[in-house]
MDAnalysis code that builds the backbone (N, CA, C; Angstrom):
import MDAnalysis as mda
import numpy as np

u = mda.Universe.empty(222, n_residues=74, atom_resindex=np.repeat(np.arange(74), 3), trajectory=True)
u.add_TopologyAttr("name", ["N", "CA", "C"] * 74)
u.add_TopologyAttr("resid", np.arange(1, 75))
u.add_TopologyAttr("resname", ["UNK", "UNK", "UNK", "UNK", "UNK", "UNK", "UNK", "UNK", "UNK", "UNK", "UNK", "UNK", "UNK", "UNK", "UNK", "UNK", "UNK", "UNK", "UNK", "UNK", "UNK", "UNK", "UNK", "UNK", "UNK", "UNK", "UNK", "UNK", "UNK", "UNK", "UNK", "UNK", "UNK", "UNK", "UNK", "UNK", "UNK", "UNK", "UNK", "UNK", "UNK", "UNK", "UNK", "UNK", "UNK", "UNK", "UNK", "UNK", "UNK", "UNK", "UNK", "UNK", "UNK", "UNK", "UNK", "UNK", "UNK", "UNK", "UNK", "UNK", "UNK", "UNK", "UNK", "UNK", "UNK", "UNK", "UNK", "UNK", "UNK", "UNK", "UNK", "UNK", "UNK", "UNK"])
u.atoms.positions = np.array([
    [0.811, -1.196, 0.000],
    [0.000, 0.000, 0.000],
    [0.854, 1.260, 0.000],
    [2.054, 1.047, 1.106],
    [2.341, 2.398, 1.073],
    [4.144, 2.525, -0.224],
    [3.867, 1.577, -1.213],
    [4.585, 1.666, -2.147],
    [3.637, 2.137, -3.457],
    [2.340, 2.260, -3.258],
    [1.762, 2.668, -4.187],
    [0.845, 4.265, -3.940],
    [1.013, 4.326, -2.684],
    [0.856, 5.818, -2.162],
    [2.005, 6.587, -2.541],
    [3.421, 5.986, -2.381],
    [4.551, 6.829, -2.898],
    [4.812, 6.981, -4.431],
    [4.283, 6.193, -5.051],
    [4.355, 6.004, -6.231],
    [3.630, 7.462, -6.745],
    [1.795, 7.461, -6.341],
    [1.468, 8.132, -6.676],
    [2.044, 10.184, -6.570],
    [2.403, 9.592, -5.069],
    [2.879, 10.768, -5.067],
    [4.368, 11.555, -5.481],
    [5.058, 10.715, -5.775],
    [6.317, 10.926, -7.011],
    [5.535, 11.001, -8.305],
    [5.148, 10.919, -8.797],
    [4.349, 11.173, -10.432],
    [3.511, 12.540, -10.182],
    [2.782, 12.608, -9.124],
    [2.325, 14.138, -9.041],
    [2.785, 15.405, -8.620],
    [4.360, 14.684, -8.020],
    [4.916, 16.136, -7.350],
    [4.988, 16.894, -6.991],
    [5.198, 18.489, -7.607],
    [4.712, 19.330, -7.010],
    [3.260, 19.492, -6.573],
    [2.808, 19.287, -7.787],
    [1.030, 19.025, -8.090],
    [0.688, 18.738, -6.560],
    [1.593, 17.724, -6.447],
    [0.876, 16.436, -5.066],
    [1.133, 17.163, -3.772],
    [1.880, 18.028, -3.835],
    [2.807, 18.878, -2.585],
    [1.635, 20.064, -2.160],
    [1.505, 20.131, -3.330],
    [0.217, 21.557, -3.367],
    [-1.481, 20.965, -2.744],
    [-1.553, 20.182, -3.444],
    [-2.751, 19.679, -3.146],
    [-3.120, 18.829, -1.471],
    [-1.514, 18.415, -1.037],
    [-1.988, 17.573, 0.150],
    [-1.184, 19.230, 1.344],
    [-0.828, 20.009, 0.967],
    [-0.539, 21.128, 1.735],
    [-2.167, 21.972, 2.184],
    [-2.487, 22.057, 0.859],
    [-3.814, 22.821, 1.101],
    [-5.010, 21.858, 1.561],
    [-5.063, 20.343, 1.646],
    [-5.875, 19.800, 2.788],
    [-5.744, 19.734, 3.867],
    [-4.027, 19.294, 3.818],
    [-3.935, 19.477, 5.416],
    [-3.642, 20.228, 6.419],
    [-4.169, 22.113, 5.518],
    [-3.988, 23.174, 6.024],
    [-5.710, 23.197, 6.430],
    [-6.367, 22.859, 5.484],
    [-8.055, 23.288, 5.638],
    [-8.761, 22.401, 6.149],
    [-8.737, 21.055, 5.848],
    [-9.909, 20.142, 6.260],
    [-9.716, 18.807, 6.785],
    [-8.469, 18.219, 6.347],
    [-7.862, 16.826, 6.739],
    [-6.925, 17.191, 7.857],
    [-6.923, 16.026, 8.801],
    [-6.541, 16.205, 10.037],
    [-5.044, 15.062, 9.735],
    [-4.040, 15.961, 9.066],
    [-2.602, 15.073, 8.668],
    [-1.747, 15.856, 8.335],
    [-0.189, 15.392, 8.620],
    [0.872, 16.674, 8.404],
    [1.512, 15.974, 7.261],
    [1.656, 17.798, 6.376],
    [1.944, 17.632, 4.957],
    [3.545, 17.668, 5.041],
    [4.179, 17.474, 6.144],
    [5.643, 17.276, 6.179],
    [6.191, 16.173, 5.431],
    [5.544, 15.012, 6.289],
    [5.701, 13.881, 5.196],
    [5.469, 13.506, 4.025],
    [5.051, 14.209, 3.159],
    [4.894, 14.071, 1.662],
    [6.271, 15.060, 1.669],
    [6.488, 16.413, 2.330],
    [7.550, 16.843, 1.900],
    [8.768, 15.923, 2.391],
    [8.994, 15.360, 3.251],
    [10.287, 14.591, 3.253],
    [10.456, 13.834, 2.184],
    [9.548, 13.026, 1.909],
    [8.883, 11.929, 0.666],
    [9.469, 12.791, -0.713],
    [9.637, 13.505, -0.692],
    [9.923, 14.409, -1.881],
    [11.483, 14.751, -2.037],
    [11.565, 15.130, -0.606],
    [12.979, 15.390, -0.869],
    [13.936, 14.353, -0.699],
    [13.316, 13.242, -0.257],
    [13.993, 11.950, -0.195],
    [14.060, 11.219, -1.829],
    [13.786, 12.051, -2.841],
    [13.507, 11.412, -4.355],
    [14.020, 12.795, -5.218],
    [14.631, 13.589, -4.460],
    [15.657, 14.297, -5.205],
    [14.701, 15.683, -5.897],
    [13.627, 15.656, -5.033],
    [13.333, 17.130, -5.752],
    [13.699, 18.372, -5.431],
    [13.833, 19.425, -6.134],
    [13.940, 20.668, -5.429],
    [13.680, 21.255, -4.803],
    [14.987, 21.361, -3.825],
    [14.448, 21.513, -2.222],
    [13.991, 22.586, -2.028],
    [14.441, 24.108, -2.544],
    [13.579, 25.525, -2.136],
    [12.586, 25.468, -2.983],
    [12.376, 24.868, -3.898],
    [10.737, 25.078, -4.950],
    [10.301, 23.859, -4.101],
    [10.224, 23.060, -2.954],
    [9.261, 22.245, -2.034],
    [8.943, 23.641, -0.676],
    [10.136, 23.826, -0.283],
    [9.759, 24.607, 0.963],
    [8.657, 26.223, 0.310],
    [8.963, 26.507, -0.539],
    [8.267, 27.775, -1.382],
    [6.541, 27.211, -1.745],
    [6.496, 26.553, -1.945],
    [5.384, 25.690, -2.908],
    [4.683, 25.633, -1.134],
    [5.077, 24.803, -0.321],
    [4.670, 24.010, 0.813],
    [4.725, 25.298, 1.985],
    [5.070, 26.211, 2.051],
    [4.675, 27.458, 2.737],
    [4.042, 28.567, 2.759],
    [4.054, 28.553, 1.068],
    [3.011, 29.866, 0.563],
    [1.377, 29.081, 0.465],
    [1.323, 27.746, 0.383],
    [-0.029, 27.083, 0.320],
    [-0.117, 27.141, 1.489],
    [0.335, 26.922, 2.695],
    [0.182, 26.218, 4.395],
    [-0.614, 27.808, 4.769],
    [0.223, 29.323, 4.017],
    [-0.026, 30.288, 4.454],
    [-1.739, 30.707, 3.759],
    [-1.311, 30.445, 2.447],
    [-2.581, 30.843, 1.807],
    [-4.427, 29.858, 1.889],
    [-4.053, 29.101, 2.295],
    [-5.372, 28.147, 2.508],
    [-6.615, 28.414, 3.629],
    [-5.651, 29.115, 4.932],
    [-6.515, 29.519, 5.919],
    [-6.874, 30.843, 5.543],
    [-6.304, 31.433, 4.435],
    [-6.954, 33.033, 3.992],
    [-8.046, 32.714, 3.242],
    [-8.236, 32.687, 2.400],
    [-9.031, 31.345, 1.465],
    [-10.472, 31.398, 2.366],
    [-10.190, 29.900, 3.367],
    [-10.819, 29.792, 4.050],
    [-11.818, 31.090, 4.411],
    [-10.729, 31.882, 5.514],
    [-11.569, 33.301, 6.233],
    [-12.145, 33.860, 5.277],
    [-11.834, 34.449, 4.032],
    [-11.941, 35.423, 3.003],
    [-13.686, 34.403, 3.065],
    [-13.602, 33.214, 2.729],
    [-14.891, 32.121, 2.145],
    [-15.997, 32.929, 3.285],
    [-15.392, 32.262, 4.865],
    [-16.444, 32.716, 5.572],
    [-17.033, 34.495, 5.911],
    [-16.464, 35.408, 5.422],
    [-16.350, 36.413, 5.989],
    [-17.389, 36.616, 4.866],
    [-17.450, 36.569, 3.466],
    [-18.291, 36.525, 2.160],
    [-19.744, 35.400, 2.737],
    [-19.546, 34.310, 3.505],
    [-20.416, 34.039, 3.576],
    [-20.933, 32.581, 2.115],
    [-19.829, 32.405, 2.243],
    [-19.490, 32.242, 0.362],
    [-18.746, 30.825, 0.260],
    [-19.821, 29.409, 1.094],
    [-18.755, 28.487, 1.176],
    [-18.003, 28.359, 0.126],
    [-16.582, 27.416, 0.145],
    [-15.763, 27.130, -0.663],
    [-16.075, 25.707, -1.752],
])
């Protein structure tokens, strides 16, 4: 199982970095560290992971507020 969870998430990469940053900033209860180790343990670029994986961690709970403050689920 968890050779085909890594799998997936080496083929989606950044994609995958972005997408499991901004769940497990908003709604899933899991830390998106480990996909980033997972990443950098397979040779990706390490400041385009920390850039990618900090500006989403930052931007998701704005998102969020901006949603509720509009009144305007997401």
């Amino acid at each position: 199982m968890f050779e085909s969870l890594e799998s997936i998430l080496v083929n989606y990469g950044y994609i995958g970095l972005f997408l499991a940053s901004f769940l497990a900033s908003t709604i899933l209860p899991f830390g998106s560290e480990v996909i980033l180790m997972l990443l950098v343990d397979k040779k990706f670029n390490i400041p385009a992971l920390i850039i990618i994986a900090s500006v989403v961690i930052f931007l998701a709970p704005v998102l969020v507020i901006i949603s509720v403050l509009r009144e305007d689920p997401l």
